[in-house]
N, C-alpha and C positions, 0 to 999 in steps of 0.2 A: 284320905284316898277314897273312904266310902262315898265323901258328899260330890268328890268328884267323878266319881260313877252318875249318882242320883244328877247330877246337872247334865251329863252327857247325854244317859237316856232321855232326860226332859226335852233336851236339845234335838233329842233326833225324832221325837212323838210329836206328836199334835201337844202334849201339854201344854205349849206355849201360847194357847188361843186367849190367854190370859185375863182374866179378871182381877189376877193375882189376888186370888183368894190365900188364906194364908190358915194354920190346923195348927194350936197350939197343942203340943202334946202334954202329959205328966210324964216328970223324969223315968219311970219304971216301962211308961211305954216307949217311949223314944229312945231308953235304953238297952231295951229286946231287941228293938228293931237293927238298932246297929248296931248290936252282934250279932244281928243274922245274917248284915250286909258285910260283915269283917268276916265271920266264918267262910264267904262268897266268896269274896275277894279273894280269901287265903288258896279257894279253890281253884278258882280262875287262875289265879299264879302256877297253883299246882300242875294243870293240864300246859300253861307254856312249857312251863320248865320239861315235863313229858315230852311235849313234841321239839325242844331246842336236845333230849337227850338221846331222840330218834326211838324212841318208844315204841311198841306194835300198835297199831292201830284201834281194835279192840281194847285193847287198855285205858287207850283214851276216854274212847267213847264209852265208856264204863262210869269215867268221871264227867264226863259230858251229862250222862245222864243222870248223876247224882246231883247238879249244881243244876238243872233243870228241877229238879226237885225241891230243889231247896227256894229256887225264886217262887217254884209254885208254893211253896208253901208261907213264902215271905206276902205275896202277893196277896194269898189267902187270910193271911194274920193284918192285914192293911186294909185288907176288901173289909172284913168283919167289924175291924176297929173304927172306919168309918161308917158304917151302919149304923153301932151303934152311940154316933158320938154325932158324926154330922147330919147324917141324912135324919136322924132322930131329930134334931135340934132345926133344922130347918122345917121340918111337918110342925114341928111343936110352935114356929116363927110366922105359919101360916103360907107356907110355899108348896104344898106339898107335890103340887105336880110337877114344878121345877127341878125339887127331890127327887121323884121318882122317873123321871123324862132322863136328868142326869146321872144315875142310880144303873136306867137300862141301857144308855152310850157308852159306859165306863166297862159294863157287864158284857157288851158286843165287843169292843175293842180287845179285852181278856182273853175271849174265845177265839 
């Protein structure tokens, strides 16, 4: 369910202007990462189920506002991880304004 979250977002962002570059993780990072998206997920559920139960409004947006937190802080653990894994490894490749031209697109689209 998580990868089909990750493909829908991709689906509706520019992600797709594709190079199809591709970010091999190690097991331990790719394993945080989808529990952070499974914790998500669980929330996301959490908030229909709230409003199929006709929940107060407030309450909602209480969990609204904690699964906002949670992407920022998913977003934030992926923004870092490729800093120091790709954009590292491209400077190091000799690209490095490629790197940081793509480093500050990604940094505007976030904001």
């Amino acid at each position: 369910m998580a990868e089909e979250m990750i493909k829908a977002l991709e689906n509706e962002t520019e992600v797709q202007s594709c190079e199809c570059r591709h970010k091999h993780r190690d097991p331990k990072e790719e394993r945080d990462l989808i529990n952070r998206l499974n914790r998500i997920e669980g929330q996301i559920r959490g908030i229909k189920a709230m409003v199929q139960d006709e929940r107060y409004c407030t309450d909602i947006l209480v969990q609204v506002s904690a699964v906002q937190s949670a992407l920022n802080s998913f977003a934030s653990r992926l923004l870092s991880n490729h800093i120091k894994s790709c954009v590292v490894q491209d400077i190091k490749d000799g690209k490095e304004e490629e790197a940081i031209n793509e480093l500050c697109e990604t940094i505007k689209k976030m904001l």
